[in-house]
C-alpha positions as CSV (number, residue, x, y, z in Angstrom):
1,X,0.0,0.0,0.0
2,X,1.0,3.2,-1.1
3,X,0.5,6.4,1.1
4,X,-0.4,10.0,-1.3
5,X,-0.9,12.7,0.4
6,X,-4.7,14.0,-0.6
7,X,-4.2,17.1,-2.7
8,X,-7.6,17.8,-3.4
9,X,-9.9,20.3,-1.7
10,X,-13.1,18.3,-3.0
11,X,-11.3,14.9,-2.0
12,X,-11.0,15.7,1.4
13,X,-13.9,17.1,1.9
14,X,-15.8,14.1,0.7
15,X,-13.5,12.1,3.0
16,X,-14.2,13.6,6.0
17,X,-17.8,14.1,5.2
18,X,-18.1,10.5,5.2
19,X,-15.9,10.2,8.9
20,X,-18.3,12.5,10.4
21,X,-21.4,10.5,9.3
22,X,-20.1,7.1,10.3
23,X,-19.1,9.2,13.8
24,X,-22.5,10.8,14.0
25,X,-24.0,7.0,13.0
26,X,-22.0,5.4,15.9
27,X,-22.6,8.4,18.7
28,X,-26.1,7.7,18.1
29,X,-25.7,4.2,18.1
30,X,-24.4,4.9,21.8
31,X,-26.6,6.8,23.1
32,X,-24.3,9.2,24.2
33,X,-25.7,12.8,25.8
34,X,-25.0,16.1,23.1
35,X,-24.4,15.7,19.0
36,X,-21.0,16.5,17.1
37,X,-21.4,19.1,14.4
38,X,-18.6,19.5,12.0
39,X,-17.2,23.2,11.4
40,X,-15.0,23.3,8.1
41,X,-11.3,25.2,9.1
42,X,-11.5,28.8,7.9
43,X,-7.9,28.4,6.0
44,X,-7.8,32.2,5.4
45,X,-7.3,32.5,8.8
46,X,-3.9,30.5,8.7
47,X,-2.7,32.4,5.6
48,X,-3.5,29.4,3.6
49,X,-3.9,29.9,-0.3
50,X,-6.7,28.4,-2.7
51,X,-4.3,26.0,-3.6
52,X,-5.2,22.8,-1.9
53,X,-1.6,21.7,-0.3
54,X,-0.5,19.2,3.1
55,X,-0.8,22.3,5.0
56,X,-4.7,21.9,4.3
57,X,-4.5,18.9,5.8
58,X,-2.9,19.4,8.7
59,X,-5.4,22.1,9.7
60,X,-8.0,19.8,9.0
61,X,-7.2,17.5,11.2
62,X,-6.3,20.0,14.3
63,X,-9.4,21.5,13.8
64,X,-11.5,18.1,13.9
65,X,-8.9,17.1,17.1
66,X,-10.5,20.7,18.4
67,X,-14.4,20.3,18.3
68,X,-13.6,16.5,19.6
């Protein structure tokens, strides 16, 4: 197995659309009190450019490690 780096804007979004619904899926599964919403990164606000790159990424996933 080979490991690319997604370089896609559209791609990951897609991707972690799909994580959040199987998360929602299983939190309610559970039972557990309160609901997760997802809040897309504002990339703007780490000087990011259009241009879909790693650094994307990275905020991403802090951001999703955040609203856990």
């Amino acid at each position: 197995m080979e490991y690319l780096p997604i370089s896609s804007w559209k791609t990951s979004q897609r991707i972690m659309s799909e994580f959040f619904e199987i998360l929602k899926e299983t939190l309610e599964e559970k039972s557990l009190p309160g609901h997760f919403v997802h809040v897309e990164p504002n990339f703007l606000e780490f000087s990011l450019s259009d241009q879909y790159t790693s650094r994307h990424t990275v905020v991403q996933y802090a951001s999703f490690l955040a609203q856990m």
